[in-house]
C-alpha positions in Angstrom: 44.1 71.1 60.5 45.8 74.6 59.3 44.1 77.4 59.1 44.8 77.7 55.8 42.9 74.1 54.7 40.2 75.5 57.0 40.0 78.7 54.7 39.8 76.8 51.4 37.0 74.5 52.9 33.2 75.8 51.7 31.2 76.7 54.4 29.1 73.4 54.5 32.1 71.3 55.5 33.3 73.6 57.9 29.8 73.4 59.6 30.1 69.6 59.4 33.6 69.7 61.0 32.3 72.1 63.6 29.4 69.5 64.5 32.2 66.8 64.3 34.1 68.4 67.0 31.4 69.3 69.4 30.9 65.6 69.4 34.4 64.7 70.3 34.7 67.0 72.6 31.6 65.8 74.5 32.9 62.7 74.1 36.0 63.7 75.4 34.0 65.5 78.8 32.6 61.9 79.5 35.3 60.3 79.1 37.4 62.8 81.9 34.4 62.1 84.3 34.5 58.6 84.3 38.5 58.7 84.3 39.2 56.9 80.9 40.5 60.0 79.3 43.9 58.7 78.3 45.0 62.0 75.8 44.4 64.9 78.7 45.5 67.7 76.2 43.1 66.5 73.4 40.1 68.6 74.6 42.6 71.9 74.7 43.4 71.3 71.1 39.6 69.9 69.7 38.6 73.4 71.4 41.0 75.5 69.6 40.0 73.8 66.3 36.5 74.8 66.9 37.7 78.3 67.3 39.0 78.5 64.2 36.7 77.1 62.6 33.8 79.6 64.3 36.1 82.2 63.6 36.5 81.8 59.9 32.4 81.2 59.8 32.3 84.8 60.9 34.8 86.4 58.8 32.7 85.0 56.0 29.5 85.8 57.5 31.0 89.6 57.6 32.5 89.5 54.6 36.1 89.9 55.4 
């Protein structure tokens, strides 16, 4: 997702997305450890997401 759709989310969805992928990317851990993980550059992009998600959390909590 774009920044931009992220930014026009409230700030209820966005925690609901942030808990969303903290479970895929836990997911995506196990799978790596048992050697099933068949998308190796998924867990690079699920953590990016999640810090832009954390970061636009903060800009709000700031006020920015």
């Amino acid at each position: 997702m774009k920044i931009d759709e992220l930014r026009n989310l409230d700030s209820d969805k966005l925690q609901s997305q942030l808990k969303e992928h903290y479970e895929e990317l836990f997911n995506l851990r196990f799978q790596q450890v048992m050697g099933k993980l068949t998308a190796s550059g998924r867990p690079r992009i699920v953590k990016r997401e999640i810090a832009r998600i954390k970061t636009i959390l903060r800009e709000r909590e700031l006020g920015l």
